[in-house]
N, C-alpha and C positions, 0 to 999 in steps of 0.2 A: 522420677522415683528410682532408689537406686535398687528396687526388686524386680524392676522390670527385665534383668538380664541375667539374672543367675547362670552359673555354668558351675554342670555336674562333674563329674573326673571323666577325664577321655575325651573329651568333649574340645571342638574344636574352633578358634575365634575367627569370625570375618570380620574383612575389615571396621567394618561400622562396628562392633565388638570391640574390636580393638582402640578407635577411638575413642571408645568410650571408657576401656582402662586405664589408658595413658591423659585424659582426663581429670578420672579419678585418685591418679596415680600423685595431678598434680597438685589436686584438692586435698589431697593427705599431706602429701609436703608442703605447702604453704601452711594448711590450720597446727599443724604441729609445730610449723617457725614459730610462727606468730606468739601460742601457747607459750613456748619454752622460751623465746624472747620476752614476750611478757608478764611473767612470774617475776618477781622482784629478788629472790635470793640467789645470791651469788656466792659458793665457795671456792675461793684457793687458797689453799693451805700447801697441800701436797705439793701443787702445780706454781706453785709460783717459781717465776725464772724461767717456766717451758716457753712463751713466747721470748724470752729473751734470749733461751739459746738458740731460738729457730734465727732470728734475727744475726744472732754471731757466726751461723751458720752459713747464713743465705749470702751476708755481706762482709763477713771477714774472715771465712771460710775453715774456722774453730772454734771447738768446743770448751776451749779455755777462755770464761767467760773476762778475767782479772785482766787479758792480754788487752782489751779496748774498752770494758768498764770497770767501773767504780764498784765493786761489788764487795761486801763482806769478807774478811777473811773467818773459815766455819773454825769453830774452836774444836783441832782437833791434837796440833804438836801444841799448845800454848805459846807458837812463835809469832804473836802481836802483840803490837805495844797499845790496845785499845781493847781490853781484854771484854767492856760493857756492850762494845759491837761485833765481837768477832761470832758469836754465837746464831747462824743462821741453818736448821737441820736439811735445810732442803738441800744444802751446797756441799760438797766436797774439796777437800785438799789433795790433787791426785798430781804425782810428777812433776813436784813445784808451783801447781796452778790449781785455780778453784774455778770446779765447773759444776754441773745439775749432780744432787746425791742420785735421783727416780733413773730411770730409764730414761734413755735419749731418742729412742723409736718416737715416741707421740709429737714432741718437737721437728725432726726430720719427717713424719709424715707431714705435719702442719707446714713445712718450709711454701708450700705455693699459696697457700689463704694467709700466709702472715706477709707473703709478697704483696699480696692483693690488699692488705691494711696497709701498709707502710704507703702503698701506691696513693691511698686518699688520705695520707697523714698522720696513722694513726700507728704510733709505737711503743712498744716495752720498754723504749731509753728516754730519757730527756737528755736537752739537747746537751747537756754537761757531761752526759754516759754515765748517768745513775740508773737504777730500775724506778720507773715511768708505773706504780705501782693501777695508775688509773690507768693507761694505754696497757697497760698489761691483764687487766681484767677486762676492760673491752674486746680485745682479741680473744680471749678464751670465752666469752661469751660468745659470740659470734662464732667461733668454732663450732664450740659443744653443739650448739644449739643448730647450726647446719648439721652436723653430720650426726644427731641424733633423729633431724627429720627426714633428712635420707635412710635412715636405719627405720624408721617406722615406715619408710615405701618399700625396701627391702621384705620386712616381714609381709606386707602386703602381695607383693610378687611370689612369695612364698604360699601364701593363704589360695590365690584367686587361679591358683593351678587346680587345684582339688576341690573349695568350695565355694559355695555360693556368691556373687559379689559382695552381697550386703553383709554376709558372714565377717568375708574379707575383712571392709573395712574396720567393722566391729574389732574382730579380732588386735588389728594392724594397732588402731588409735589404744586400744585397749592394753595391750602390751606395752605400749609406750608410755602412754598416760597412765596407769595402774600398776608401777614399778618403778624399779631405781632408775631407769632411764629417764624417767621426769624428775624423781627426789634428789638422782646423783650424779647422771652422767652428763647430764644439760647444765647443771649450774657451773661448773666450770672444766678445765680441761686437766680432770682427774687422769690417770692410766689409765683406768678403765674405760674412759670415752672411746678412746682410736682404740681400745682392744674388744669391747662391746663390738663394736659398727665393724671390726675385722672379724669377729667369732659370725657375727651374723652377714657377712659376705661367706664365709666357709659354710655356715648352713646352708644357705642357699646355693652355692657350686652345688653342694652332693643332694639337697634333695633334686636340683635341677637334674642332673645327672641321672638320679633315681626314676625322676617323673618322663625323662625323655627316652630311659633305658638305653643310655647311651655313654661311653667312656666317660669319665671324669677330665676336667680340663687340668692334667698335672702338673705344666707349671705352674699357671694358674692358682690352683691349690696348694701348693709347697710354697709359693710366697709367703699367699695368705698368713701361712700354717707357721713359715719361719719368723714373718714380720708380728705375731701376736706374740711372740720370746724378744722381740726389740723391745716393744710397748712395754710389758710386764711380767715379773717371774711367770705366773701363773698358767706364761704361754706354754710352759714346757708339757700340758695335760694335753692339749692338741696334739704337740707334737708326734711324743707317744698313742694317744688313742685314733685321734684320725691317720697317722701312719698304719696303726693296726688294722684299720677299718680297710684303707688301699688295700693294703696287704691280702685281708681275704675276701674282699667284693670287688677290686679293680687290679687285682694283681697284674696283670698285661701290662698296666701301666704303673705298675709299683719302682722299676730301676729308673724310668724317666722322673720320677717323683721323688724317690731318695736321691739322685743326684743333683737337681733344684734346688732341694731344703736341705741338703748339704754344701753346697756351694755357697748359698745367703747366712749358713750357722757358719763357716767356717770365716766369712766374710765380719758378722760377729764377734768370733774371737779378737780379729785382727784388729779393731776397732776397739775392743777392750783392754787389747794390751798394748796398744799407743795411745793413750786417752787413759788410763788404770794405769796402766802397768801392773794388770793381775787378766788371767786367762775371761773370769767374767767379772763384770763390775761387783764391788761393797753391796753395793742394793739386795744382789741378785746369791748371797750370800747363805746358803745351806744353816748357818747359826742364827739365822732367826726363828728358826722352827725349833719345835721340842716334840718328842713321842711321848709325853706319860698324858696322865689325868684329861683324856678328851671327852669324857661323861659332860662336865661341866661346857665347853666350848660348845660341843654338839648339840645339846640342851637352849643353851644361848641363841645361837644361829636359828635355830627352828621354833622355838618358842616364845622364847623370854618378852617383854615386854617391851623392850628399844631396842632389838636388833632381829628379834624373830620373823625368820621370814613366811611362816605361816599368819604371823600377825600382821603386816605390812604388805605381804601379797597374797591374800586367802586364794585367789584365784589358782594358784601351783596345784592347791591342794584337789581342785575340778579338773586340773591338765591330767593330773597324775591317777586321777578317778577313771577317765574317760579312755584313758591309754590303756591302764592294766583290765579296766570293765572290759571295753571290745579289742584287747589283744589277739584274740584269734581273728579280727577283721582288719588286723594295721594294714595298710597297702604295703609299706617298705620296712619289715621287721629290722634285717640291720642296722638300719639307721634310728631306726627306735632306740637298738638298746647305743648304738654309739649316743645319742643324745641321752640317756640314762648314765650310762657310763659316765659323761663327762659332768655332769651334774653330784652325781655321787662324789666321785674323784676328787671335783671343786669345792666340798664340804668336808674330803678328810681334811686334805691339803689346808683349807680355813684351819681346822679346828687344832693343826699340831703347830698357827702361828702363836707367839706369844702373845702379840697384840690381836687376838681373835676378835676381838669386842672393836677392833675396825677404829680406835680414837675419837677425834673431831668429826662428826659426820652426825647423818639422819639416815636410822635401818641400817636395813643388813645390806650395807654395802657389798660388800666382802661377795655377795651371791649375785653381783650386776653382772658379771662375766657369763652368768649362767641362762639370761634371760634365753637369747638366741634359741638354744637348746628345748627351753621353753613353748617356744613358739612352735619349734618342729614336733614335739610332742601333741599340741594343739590342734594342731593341723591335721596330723595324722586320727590324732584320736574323733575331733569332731567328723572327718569323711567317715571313718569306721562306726560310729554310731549312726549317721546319718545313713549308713547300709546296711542298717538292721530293723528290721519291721517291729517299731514297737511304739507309735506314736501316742501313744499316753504316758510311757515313762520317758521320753524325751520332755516334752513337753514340763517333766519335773525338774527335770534334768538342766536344761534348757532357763527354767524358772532361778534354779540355783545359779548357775554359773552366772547370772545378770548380778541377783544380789551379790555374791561373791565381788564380780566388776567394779561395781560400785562402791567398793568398802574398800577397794585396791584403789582406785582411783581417789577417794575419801583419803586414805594415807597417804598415799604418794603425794598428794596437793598442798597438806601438809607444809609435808620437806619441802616444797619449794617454792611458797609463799609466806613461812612462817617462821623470823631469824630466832623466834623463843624457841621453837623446835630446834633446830639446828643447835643453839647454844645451850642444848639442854648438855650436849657431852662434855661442855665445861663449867657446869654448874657444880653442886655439892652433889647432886644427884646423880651423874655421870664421872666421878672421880676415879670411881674402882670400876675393872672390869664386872664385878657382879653384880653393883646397880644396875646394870641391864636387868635385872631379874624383880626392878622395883615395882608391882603393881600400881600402888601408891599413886605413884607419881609416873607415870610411864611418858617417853618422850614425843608419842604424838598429841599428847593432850598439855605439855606446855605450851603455856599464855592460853588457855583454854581455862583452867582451873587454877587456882592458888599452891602453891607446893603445901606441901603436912608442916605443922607447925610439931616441931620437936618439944 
């Protein structure tokens, strides 16, 4: 029984303890493979071509994918003479050659696990050097889906510092399964996968750091922190806020820390503008955002119907109960509001994109960067209640956040068992950005009910 071991904060493991986290550690990693292996939906949209730059990478040591495949030319000067195929948005025409439009991080992280596919045969090219559209979705499967079950022992390593083990696990599976992490970042290898499992290695550095009361590891950290800007814009909210967070809880080690995460940004540029020929990549492009009218986007992300992430993850709304109820009990207030902060920050930053409503997808994607954050709020907030003498309103307390679980889990299962869901964002029903807002017909309940008959 996994209550037979609980351990309080401050509390210290022996060995037999220990084996029994590392155990459990691996009982979490395997049932989350399996899980996220065995869910049947599969999206690349975004990602397609990431395995196939890692492969150009690994073995012809360029990101100019046109130099040894057969690849699309993307219709951008109208210089093809095959005008029906040159239209592919994932691709770029950059310096005469056509390479990934996305960020090039997630592919370079992936360069050793797509060594290890290739090694039992399994490739993004066919052998004529076209994209291998089926060895191309078996590799991002197999990715997503390791390094999302690594990211739920993560959270777990996070949980079973502070609370109870069986808390832990709850927590851990609960986070994972009960979020975009099962809806979005497991089915294929979106951006967000290698920046999720990177955001939630940086939680974990600082509350480690927190919980040991001991220096931050800042190389360490400034990788992390520069390699989630490789992955995807969005990195640059880390950059800024966990640089601030050094800055006034680990300043001693704040210059060792900006000169890291200046060396791998500057490392960056350099890579942008032989590969671009522009300072940062198209992708990563300041003109896809807008400042006006974020009433509606803000409204959308939190609400709405198919993208609300009050409604796809009710459980936030228990994180964020449990943090502000016993804020005078947090153990590591800083790190509270750094995870605050970056939470917030990741929903202006959503709501002044143009494409706020997130495309082809299931939920509010758009918030999978935030889980991590999530978690450390969790964490925090559950020890702080659980040191407060009040065991009848726990016990309500306690009651809710199950239901809550399990409604999170209910959706998120959804998204990744159900292609009617998924395809709701190219139905009639998900044309415009504000059919998110369709009660009606809302997209966890396609292939569940009949659409409205006009």
């Amino acid at each position: 029984m996994l209550t037979c071991v609980p351990k309080m904060v401050g509390e210290s493991l022996n060995r037999a303890d220990a084996r029994i986290v590392v155990r459990l550690q691996t009982m979490v990693f395997l049932f989350s493979l399996v899980v996220f292996l065995v869910a049947p939906v599969v999206e690349v949209s975004d990602s397609r071509y990431t395995a196939l730059l890692s492969e150009s990478l690994l073995h012809h040591l360029t990101p100019n994918l046109d130099e040894h495949y057969k690849v699309p030319v993307p219709w951008v000067t109208g210089d093809t003479a095959n005008p029906e195929d040159a239209y592919d948005y994932q691709l770029v025409k950059a310096r005469g050659h056509v390479t990934y439009f996305f960020g090039h991080g997630s592919s370079m992280l992936s360069m050793p696990l797509v060594a290890a596919m290739n090694a039992v045969g399994i490739s993004a090219a066919t052998p004529h050097g076209r994209l291998s559209l089926a060895g191309e979705i078996r590799i991002q499967r197999a990715i997503a889906s390791t390094l999302m079950a690594a990211l739920t022992c993560v959270f777990f390593a996070m949980a079973q510092t502070m609370l109870p083990v069986t808390w832990s696990v709850v927590l851990a599976l609960g986070a994972s399964m009960g979020s975009q992490i099962f809806s979005t970042a497991s089915r294929g290898l979106w951006a967000h996968t290698w920046e999720v499992f990177i955001v939630g290695l940086i939680a974990h550095s600082t509350f480690s750091a927190e919980h040991r009361g001991a220096r931050i590891r800042s190389i360490w950290l400034a990788t992390l922190v520069a390699w989630t800007y490789y992955v995807r814009p969005t990195g640059a909210l880390p950059i800024v806020l966990v640089s601030a967070y050094v800055f006034c809880v680990h300043r001693e080690d704040f210059v060792a820390y900006t000169a890291v995460l200046a060396g791998w940004l500057a490392a960056f540029v350099g890579y942008s503008w032989a590969v671009f020929g522009t300072i940062i990549p198209p992708y990563y492009s300041a003109s896809r955002l807008k400042l006006y009218d974020l009433i509606v986007p803000l409204a959308g992300n939190l609400i709405s119907s198919s993208r609300g992430l009050l409604v796809y993850v009710p459980t936030t709304i228990f994180v964020v109960y449990v943090a502000v109820r016993y804020r005078e009990n947090l153990a590591y207030k800083p790190l509270a509001v750094l995870a605050f902060a970056q939470i917030v920050a990741l929903e202006i930053v959503m709501c002044t994109n143009k494409i706020w409503s997130a495309g082809f997808c299931y939920g509010p994607r758009f918030f999978t960067d935030a889980i991590p954050w999530f978690v450390v709020l969790a964490v925090l907030g559950l020890d702080a209640m659980r040191r407060t003498p009040d065991a009848s309103g726990h016990r309500m307390e306690i009651a809710a956040a199950i239901v809550l679980l399990a409604v999170s889990v209910a959706m998120n299962a959804r998204g990744a068992w159900s292609y009617e869901a998924l395809n709701w964002s190219a139905g009639k029903y998900g044309a415009h950005q504000t059919d998110v807002f369709y009660w009606r017909y809302p997209q966890f309940m396609a292939g569940l009910i009949e659409p409205p008959k006009e």
